[in-house]
TIVO-674265 format. One record per residue (C-alpha): x, y, z; residue in three letters. Coordinates in steps of 0.25 Angstrom, whole numbers, plus 5000, padded with zeros to 4 digits. Example, Ala and Ser with C-alpha at 12.3 -4.5 7.8 and 13.67 -1.06 7.14 Angstrom:
504949825031ala;505549965029ser;
END
This chain:
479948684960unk;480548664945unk;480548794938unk;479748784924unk;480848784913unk;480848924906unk;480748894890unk;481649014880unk;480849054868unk;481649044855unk;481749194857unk;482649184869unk;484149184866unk;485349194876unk;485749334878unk;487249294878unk;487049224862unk;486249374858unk;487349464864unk;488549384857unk;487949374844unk;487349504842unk;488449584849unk;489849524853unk;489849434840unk;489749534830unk;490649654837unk;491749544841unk;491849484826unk;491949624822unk;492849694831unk;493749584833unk;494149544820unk;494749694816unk;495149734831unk;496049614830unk;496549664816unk;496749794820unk;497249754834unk;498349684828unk;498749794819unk;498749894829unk;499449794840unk;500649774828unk;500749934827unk;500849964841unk;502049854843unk;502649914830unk;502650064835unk;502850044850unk;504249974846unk;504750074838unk;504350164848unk;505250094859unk;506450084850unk;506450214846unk;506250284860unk;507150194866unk;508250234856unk;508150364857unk;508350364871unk;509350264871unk;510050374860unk;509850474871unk;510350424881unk;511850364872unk;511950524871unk;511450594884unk;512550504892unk;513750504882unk;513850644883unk;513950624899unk;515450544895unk;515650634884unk;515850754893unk;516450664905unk;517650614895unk;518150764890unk;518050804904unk;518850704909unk;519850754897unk;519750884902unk;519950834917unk;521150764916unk;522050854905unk;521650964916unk;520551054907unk;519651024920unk;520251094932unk;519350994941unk;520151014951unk;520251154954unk;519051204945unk;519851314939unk;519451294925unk;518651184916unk;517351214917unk;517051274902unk;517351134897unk;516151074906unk;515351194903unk;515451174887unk;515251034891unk;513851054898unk;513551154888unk;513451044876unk;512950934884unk;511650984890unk;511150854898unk;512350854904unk;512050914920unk;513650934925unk;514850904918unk;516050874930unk;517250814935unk;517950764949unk;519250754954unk;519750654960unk;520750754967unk;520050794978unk;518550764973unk;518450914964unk;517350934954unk;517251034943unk;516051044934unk;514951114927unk;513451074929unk;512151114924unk;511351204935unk;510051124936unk;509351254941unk;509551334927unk;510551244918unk;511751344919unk;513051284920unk;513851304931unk;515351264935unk;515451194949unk;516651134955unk;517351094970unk;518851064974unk;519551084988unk;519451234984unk;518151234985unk;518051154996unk;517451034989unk;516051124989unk;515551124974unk;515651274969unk;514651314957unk;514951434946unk;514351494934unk;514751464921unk;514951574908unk;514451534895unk;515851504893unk;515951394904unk;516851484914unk;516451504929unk;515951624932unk;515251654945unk;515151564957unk;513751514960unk;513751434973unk;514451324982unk;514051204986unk;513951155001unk;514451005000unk;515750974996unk;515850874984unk;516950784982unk;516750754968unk;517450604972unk;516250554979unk;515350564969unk;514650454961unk;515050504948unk;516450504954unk;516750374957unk;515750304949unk;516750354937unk;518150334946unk;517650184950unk;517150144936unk;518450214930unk;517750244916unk;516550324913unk;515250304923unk;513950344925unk;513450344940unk;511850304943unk;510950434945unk;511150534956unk;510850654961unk;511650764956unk;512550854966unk;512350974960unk;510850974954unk;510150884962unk;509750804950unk;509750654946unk;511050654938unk;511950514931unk;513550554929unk;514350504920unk;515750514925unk;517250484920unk;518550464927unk;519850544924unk;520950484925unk;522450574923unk;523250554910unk;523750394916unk;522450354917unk;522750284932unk;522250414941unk;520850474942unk;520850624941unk;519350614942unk;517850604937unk;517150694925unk;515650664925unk;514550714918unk;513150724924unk;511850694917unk;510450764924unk;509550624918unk;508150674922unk;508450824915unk;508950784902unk;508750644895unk;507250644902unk;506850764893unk;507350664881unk;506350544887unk;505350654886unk;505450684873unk;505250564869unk;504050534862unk;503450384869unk;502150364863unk;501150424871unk;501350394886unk;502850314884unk;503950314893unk;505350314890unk;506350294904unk;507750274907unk;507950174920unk;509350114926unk;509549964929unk;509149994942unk;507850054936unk;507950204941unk;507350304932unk;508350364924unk;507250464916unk;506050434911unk;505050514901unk;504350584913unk;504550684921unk;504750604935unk;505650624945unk;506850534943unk;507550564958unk;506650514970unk;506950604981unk;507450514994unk;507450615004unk;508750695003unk;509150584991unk;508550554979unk;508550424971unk;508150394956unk;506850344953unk;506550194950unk;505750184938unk;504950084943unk;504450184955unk;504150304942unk;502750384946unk;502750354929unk;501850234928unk;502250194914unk;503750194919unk;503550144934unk;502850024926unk;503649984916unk;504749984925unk;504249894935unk;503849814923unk;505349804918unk;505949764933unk;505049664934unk;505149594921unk;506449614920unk;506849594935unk;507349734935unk;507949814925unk;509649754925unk;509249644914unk;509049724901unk;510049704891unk;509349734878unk;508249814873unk;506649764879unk;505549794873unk;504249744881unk;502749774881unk;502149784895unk;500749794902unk;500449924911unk;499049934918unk;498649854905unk;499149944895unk;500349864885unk;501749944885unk;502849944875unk;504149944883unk;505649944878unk;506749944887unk;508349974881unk;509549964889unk;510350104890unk;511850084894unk;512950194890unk;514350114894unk;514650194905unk;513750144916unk;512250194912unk;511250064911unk;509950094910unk;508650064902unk;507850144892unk;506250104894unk;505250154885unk;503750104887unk;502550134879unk;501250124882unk;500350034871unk;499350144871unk;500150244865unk;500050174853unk;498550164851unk;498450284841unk;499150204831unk;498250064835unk;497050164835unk;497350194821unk;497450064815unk;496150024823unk;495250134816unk;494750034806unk;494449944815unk;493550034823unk;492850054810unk;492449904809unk;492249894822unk;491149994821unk;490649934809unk;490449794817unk;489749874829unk;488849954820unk;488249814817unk;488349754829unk;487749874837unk;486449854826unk;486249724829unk;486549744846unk;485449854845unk;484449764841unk;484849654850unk;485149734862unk;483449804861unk;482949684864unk;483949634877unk;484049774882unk;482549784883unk;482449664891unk;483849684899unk;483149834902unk;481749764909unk;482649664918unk;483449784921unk;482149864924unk;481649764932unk;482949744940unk;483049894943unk;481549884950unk;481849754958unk;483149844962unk;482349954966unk;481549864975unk;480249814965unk;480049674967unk;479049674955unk;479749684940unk;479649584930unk;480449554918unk;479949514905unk;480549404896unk;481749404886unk;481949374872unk;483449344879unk;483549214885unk;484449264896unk;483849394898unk;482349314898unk;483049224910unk;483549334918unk;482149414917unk;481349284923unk;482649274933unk;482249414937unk;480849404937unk;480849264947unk;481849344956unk;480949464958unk;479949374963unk;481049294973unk;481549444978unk;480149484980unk;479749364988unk;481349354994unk;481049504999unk;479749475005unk;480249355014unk;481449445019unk;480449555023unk;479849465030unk;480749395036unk;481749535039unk;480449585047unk;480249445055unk;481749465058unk;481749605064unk;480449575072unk;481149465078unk;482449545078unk;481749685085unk;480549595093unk;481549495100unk;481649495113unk;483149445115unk;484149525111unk;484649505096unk;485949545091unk;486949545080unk;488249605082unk;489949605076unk;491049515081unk;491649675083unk;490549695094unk;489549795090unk;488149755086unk;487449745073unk;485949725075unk;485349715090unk;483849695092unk;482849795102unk;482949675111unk;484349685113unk;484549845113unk;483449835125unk;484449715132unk;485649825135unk;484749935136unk;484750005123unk;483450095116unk;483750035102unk;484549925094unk;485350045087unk;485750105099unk;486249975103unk;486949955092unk;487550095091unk;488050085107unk;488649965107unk;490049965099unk;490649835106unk;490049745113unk;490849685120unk;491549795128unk;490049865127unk;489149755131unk;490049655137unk;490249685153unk;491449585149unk;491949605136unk;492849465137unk;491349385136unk;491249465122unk;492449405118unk;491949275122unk;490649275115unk;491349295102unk;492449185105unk;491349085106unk;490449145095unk;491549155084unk;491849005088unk;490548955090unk;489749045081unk;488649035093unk;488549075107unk;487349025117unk;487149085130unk;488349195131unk;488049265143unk;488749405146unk;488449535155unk;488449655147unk;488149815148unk;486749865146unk;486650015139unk;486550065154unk;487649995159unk;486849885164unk;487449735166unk;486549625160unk;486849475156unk;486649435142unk;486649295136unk;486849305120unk;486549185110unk;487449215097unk;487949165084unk;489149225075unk;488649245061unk;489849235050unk;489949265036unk;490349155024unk;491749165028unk;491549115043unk;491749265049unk;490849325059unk;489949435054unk;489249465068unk;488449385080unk;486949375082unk;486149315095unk;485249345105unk;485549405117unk;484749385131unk;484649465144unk;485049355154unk;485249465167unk;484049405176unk;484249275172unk;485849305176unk;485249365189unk;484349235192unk;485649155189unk;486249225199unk;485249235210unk;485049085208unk;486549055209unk;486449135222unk;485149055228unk;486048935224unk;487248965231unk;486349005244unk;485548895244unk;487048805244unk;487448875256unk;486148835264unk;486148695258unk;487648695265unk;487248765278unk;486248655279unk;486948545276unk;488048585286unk;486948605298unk;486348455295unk;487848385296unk;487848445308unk;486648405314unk;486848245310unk;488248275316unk;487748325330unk;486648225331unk;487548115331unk;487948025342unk;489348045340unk;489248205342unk;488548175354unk;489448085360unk;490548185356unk;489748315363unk;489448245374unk;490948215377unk;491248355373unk;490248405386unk;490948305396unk;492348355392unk;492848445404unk;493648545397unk;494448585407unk;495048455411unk;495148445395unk;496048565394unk;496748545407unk;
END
């Protein structure tokens, strides 16, 4: 049957042609036109301050560290002076130790100023106690049986009183600093370690000594630097917008000091290594650094000064990346990354008048929406009315016309669906009710149930079958079929290989357990019913008590076999009636009666 064609009065106009006129038109013309003026100002801004930012911090920090590691050689150079004119009696310890102390005093960052012999491996030093800052005067020689002995200092730099003895002897000739010095024959920085004495993540810069020819090595003077302690506070100071970071890495990219107060040294058991930047618990740092390795396929392949803008969770950073190298072995990279948003006071500033026009634009286009937005709302709020009692179960509300063309579509939509639900929901009740008499009524058993062997729904006819009060207790008893059910579970296994391949089986007969124990024969008709992708959801079918009829099977079978045997027994007695009654068995008796059988045998 052809639907009559709906006519729209001249009233009726598309919804989407009333909502971008009277809204979206206006506020986009407005808003757009001096957001993207301010936008641009506020975008040239930010580039503007964020550069100058970089360079400045990254200049700073390059200034810092020029002078946190001369004064390292500085020290090394006059104590290698001292060393080889003999003002340091590194050998024997007997005197020097109120030029290290002066030394230590004037250079704070400095954590132990020292040398080694290359005599017998002697050490003679003075270090900064990291448990209170005093200085103290520690050395070890064959007198000392190569076990390092510690002394306070006066305020002079002289010994004074003995403090304690270490338990390891130390051989200053097997240390890094040591031979990275006596391989490289000039001055030398070693990579990071933990210190012997403080248990700290130290770097040492180190010088060999050579005696008055130049040709033989009287030893090593180095100078160690405490990184995390010192030139960390300095990152810190540092002003990084709002949230910035500033960090120091290697070419290996180990976390040389950053602006946080993470740990530096991962613990390893009983050794400890220093952290890789891209394994920081800082997100800022952890993500710029994996950002760097990957775009520059690790960090060996700066030569110059980077500066790049990157995207974290969404948000734009400004990053700068400055190469840091001393000449006497220290390589590293100064990173300084700034997030956008730390900028957004000055972008906020310059945006003021345009949140003024924007409000100007909205005042107008919220008078006119006002108007407009009465009229839809009232007919948007009668369909929503309207659905919320069809939701609730009323099958009964209608929706009057709309001005709106789409809005009046949707509310006859509406009204002609309410009518199909209420006469859909009358032919399922129906039709539900006819099913569950059948289903509860039948007098085969009906079932559904899981390829995993436990049963969905089983009928009253069933339940009765294996000798159970109710379905549900049925149901509830039975977890596996086929080990529950099956008096041979290997016939279970058989009626689902020829169900899943034939989606059907007819006639599957099978002995299986009533709820008492009881053995019955049961034939099932069933099909496999699949979802849109082909797999099996469960199996439905009828099943039949066939136990009597097994029994008459049998009793036939047996009345079959019986009757055979007198059919056989009869046939036998005949053949031998025709066979005596012949002419030829009689002529053969009677020959037999004449034979005299002792003459025979005789």
């Amino acid at each position: 049957m052809k639907l009559p064609v709906r006519l729209q009065s001249p009233d009726n106009l598309p919804l989407r042609v009333v909502l971008i006129v009277l809204f979206v038109g206006q506020i986009v013309g407005a808003v757009g036109l001096v957001g993207y003026l301010s936008f641009r100002n506020g975008q040239k801004a930010v580039n503007e301050l964020a550069i100058q930012l970089r360079h400045e911090v990254t200049a700073r920090i390059e200034q810092e560290l020029q002078s946190y590691f001369e004064t390292p050689h500085e020290i090394n150079r006059l104590n290698a002076s001292a060393f080889a004119r003999g003002i340091l009696d590194v050998d024997g310890a007997g005197f020097g130790e109120t030029q290290l102390y002066q030394q230590m005093r004037i250079a704070p960052t400095i954590a132990l100023a020292y040398c080694g012999s290359a005599r017998n491996g002697e050490f003679f030093g003075v270090l900064r106690s990291p448990e209170n800052g005093a200085l103290q005067l520690t050395y070890s020689n064959p007198s000392t049986q190569n076990l390092r002995r510690y002394y306070s200092l006066d305020v002079r730099g002289e010994r004074t009183s003995f403090l304690w003895q270490a338990e390891t002897p130390y051989d200053s000739r097997q240390r890094p600093w040591y031979k990275a010095a006596a391989l490289a024959e000039r001055p030398q920085w070693t990579d990071i370690y933990i210190a012997f004495t403080t248990g700290l993540p130290n770097i040492t810069a180190s010088l060999p000594v050579y005696d008055r020819s130049g040709k033989d090595v009287l030893g090593v003077c180095a100078t160690d630097v405490v990184l995390p302690e010192e030139f960390r506070t300095f990152l810190q100071s540092l002003q990084i917008g709002q949230t910035g970071q500033a960090f120091v890495i290697d070419r290996q990219g180990q976390l040389i000091s950053n602006s946080t107060d993470e740990p530096l040294m991962v613990n390893d058991g009983d050794t400890a290594t220093p952290l890789l930047a891209i394994n920081s618990s800082d997100q800022l740092v952890q993500n710029t650094a994996r950002y760097l390795a990957q775009r520059f396929n690790g960090f060996t392949n700066f030569t110059e000064a980077q500066q790049l803008q990157l995207q974290l969770n969404g948000k734009r950073q400004f990053l700068e990346v400055l190469p840091f190298q001393d000449g006497f072995g220290l390589d590293w990279l100064i990173v300084v990354v700034v997030p956008e948003a730390d900028f957004m006071g000055q972008i906020n500033a310059n945006t003021r008048n345009t949140i003024l026009l924007c409000g100007l634009a909205l005042l107008v286009a919220i008078a006119l929406s006002v108007l407009t937005a009465r009229r839809i709302t009232r007919s948007l709020l009668r369909l929503s009315q309207a659905s919320d009692r069809l939701a609730q179960g009323h099958l009964d509300p209608q929706v009057k016309s709309s001005f709106i063309a789409e809005i009046d579509t949707l509310a006859n939509s509406f009204n002609k669906m309410t009518r199909q639900l209420k006469q859909s929901f009358e032919t399922i009740r129906i039709a539900e009710e006819n099913y569950r008499s059948i289903f509860e009524n039948a007098l085969e058993g009906i079932f559904q149930s899981s390829p995993e062997g436990h049963f969905i729904n089983v009928n009253p006819a069933l339940a009765r079958l294996y000798g159970y009060d109710s379905p549900q207790e049925m149901i509830d008893s039975i977890t596996d079929i086929g080990s529950q059910l099956y008096v041979d579970p290997a016939r279970r296994a058989d009626f689902q290989s020829k169900i899943d391949q034939q989606d059907s089986v007819t006639g599957f007969q099978y002995q299986c357990y009533c709820k008492d124990g009881k053995i019955i024969w049961t034939q099932i008709h069933a099909r496999a019913v699949r979802s849109s992708q082909g797999q099996v959801l469960y199996y439905e079918g009828i099943v039949q008590d066939i136990t009597e009829r097994k029994r008459r099977e049998d009793e036939l079978k047996r009345q079959l076999a019986e009757l055979k045997i007198e059919i056989d027994q009869q046939q036998r007695q005949e053949e031998v009636a025709t066979l005596t009654a012949s002419s030829y068995f009689q002529e053969v008796q009677q020959e037999v009666a004449e034979v005299d059988l002792d003459e025979f045998w005789s």
